[in-house]
C-alpha positions as protocol buffer text, in pm:
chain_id: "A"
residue {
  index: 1
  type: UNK
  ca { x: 192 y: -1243 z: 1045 }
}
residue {
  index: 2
  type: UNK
  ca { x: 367 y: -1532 z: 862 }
}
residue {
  index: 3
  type: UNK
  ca { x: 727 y: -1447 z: 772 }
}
residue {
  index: 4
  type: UNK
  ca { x: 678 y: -1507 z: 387 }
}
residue {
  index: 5
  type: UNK
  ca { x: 405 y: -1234 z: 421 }
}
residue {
  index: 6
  type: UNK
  ca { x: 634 y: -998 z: 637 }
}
residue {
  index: 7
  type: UNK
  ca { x: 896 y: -1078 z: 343 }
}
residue {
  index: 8
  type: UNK
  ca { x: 692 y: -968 z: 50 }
}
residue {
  index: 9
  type: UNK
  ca { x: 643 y: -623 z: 196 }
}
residue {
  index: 10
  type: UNK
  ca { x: 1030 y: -579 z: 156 }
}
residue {
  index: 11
  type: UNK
  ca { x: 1059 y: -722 z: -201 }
}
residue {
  index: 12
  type: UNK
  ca { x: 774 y: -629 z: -401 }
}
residue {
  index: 13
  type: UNK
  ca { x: 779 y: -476 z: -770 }
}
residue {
  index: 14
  type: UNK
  ca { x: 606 y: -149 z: -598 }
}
residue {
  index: 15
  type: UNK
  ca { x: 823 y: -82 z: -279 }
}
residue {
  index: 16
  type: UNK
  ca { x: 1140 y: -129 z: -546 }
}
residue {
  index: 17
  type: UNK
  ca { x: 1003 y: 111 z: -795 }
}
residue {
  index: 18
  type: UNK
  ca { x: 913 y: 367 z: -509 }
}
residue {
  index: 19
  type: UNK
  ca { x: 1243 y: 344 z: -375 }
}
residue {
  index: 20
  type: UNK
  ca { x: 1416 y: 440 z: -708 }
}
residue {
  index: 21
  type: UNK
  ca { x: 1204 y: 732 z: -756 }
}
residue {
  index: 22
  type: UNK
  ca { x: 1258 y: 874 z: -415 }
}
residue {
  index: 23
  type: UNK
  ca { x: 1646 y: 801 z: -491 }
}
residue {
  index: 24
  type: UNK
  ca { x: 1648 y: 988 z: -827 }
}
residue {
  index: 25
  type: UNK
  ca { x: 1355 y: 1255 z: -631 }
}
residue {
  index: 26
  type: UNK
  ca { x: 1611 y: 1326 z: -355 }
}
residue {
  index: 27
  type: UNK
  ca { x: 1926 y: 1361 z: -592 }
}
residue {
  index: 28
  type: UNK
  ca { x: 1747 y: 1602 z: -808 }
}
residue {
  index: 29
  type: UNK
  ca { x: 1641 y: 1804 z: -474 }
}
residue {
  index: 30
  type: UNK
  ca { x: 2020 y: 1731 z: -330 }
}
residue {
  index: 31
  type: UNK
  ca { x: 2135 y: 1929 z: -711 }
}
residue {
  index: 32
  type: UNK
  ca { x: 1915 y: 2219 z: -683 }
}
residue {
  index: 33
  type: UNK
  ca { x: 1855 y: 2294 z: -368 }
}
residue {
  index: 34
  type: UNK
  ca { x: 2241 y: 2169 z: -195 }
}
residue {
  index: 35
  type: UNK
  ca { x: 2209 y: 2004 z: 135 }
}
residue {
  index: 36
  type: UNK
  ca { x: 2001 y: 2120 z: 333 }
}
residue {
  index: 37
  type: UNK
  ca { x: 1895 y: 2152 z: 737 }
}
residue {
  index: 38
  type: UNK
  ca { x: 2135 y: 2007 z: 974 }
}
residue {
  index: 39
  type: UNK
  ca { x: 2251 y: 1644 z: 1034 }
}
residue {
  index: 40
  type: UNK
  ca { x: 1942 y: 1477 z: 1338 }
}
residue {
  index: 41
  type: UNK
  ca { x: 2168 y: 1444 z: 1658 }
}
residue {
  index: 42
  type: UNK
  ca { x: 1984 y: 1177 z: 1914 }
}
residue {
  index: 43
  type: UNK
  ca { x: 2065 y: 1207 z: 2314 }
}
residue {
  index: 44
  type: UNK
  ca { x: 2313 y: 959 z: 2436 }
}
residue {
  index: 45
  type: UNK
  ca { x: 2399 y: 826 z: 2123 }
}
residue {
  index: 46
  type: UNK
  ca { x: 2786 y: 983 z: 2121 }
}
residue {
  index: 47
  type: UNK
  ca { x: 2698 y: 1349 z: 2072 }
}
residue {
  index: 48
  type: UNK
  ca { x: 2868 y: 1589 z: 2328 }
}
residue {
  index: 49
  type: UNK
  ca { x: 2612 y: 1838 z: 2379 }
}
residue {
  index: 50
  type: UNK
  ca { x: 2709 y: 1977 z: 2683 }
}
């Protein structure tokens, strides 16, 4: 895939305008609902889980 191509997917008028309605999406959920579940925790990556 030619890097221009690759580029586009990044900056494109639909991936921006999806982007700011999952933003304002997940800050209306984040006001109702609080946070929610717990924070992901990967192995090895400085999580004492001993």
């Amino acid at each position: 895939m030619a890097f221009k191509v690759f580029e586009q997917l990044f900056r494109h008028p639909l991936t921006d305008k999806g982007l700011e309605s999952f933003s304002k999406d997940l800050e209306n959920a984040r006001t109702t609902l609080g946070e929610i579940g717990e924070p992901a925790y990967c192995i090895g990556v400085g999580n004492d889980l001993r």
